[in-house]
Structure formats: C-alpha cells, structure tokens
C-alpha positions as CSV (number, residue, x, y, z in Angstrom):
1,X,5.9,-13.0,8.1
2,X,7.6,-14.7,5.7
3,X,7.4,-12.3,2.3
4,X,10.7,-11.3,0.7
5,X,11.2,-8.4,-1.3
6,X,11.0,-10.3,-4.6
7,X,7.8,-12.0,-3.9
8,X,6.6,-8.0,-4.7
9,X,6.1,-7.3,-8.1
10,X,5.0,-4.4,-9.8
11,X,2.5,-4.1,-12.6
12,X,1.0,-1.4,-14.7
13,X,-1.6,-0.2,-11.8
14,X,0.1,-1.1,-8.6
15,X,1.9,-4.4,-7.8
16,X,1.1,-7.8,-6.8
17,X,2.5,-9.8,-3.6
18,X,2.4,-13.6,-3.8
19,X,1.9,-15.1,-0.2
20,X,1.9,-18.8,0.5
21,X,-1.8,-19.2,2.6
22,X,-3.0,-21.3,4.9
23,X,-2.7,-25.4,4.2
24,X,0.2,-23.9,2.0
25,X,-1.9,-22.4,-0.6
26,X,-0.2,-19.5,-3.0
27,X,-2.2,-16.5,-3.2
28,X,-1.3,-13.4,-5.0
29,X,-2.7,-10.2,-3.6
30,X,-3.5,-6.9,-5.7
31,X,-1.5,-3.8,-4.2
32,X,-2.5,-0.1,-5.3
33,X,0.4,2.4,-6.2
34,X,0.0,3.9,-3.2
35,X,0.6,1.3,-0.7
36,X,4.2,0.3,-3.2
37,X,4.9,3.9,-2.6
38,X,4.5,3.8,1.1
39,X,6.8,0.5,1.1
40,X,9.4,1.5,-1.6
41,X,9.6,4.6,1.1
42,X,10.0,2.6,3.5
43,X,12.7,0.4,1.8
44,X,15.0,3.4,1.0
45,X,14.8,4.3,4.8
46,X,16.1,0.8,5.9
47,X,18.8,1.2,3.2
48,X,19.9,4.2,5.0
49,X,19.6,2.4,8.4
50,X,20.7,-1.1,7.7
51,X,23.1,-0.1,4.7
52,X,25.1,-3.2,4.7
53,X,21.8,-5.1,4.3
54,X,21.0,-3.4,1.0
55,X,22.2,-4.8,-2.5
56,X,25.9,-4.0,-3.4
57,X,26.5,-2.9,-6.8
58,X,27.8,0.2,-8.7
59,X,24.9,2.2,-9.5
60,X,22.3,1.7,-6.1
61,X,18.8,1.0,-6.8
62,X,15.9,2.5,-5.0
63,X,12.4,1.2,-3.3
64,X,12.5,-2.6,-4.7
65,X,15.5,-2.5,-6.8
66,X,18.2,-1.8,-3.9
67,X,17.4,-5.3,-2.3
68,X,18.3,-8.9,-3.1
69,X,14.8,-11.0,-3.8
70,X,15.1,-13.1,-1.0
71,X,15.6,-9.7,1.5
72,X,12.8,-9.8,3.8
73,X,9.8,-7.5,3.2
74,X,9.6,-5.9,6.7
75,X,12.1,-6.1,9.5
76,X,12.0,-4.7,12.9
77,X,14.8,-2.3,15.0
78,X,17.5,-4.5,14.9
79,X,17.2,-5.7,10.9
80,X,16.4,-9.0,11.6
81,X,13.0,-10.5,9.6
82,X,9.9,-9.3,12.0
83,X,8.0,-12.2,13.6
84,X,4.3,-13.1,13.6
85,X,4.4,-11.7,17.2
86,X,6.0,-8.4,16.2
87,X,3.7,-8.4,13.2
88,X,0.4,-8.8,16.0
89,X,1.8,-6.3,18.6
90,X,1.8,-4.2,15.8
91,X,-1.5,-4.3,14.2
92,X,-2.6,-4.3,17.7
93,X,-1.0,-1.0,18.4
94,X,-2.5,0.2,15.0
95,X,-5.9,-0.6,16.1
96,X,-5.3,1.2,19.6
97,X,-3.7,4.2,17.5
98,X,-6.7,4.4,15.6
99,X,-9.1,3.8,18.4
100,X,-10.7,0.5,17.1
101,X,-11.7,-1.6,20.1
102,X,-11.0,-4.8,20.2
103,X,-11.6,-7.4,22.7
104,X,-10.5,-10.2,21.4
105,X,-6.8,-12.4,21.5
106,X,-3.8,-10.6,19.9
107,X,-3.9,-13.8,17.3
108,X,-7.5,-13.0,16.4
109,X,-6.3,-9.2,15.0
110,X,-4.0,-10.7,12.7
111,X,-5.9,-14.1,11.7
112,X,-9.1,-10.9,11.1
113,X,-7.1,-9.0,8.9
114,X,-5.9,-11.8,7.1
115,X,-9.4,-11.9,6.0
116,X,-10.3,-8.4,5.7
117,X,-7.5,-8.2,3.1
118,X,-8.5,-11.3,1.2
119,X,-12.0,-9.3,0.6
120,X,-10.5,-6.7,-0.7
C-alpha cells in the first residue's frame, strides 16, 4: 500500500485515485462521494490521533486538505504507512465480518479484490 494522500483527487462527482499496477502500470480509479466521505472521515480522526503527522499551518484544513501529498493514505495503530500484510489481515477480517467464506491464501483476497475493483 503505497497511495499517498495526494495521489487522491477530487472531481465534480467523487474523486479519482491514481495507483501504479502491476508491471508498474498507472491506473486511475473512479471513487464515488461517498467512499471520499468515509476517507476524509477517516482522515480528520487520524489528525486528532496522530496530530503531529497532520499539515502545520495557520488555518488547518480538513479530510484531504490537512495532509502533505506525500502523507500516506491509510496507516495502522502506531502511524506508520500500513503494509500489504496489514492491508490482507484486513480484508480478511472484513470478509469473516461479513461472513464471506473464503478458502483460499490471505494473498489471494487481496490479489481478488484487486480485480473486483478494476471491474468496477
């Protein structure tokens, strides 16, 4: 998981999130309102939990705007970037949440999703 804050951009219905792919292809992926909502949500939290992480300036932002660019997207308990085996543990607790079986590897749920999303 290597997004950063600024590779999110919002446009007039939602935003767009450019990801480098496979063989180190760029992809840009359609996001709905929604989904920014949930994350900007989740942004001002961290800035409340990791306040030293969040941009410095006079007049704080909110959601996007209180981070630097190169912040990283999602971060786990201790601030630090999350890694892809933090990211699979939790899709994998997701799924279990949500009572979707799945017998397959931990590396399959990701690399599955990865290609759910892309059909979107």
């Amino acid at each position: 998981m290597r997004a950063n804050v600024g590779d999110l951009r919002r446009t007039d219905d939602g935003a767009i999130i450019h990801v480098r792919g496979k063989g180190g292809k760029d992809r840009r992926i359609p996001i709905e309102p929604v989904m920014v909502d949930v994350i900007e949500r989740y942004l001002d939290t961290r800035a409340a939990r990791f306040p030293a992480a969040a941009k410095h300036r006079s007049s704080p932002g909110r959601g996007l705007a209180a981070w630097a660019p190169a912040a990283p997207l999602f971060v786990g308990a201790d601030g630090d970037r999350i890694t892809r085996g933090t990211l699979q543990y939790r899709v994998l607790r997701a799924f279990r949440r949500a009572r979707i079986d799945s017998d397959r590897p931990r590396g399959a749920l990701v690399h599955g999703l990865r290609h759910r999303v892309g059909q979107l």
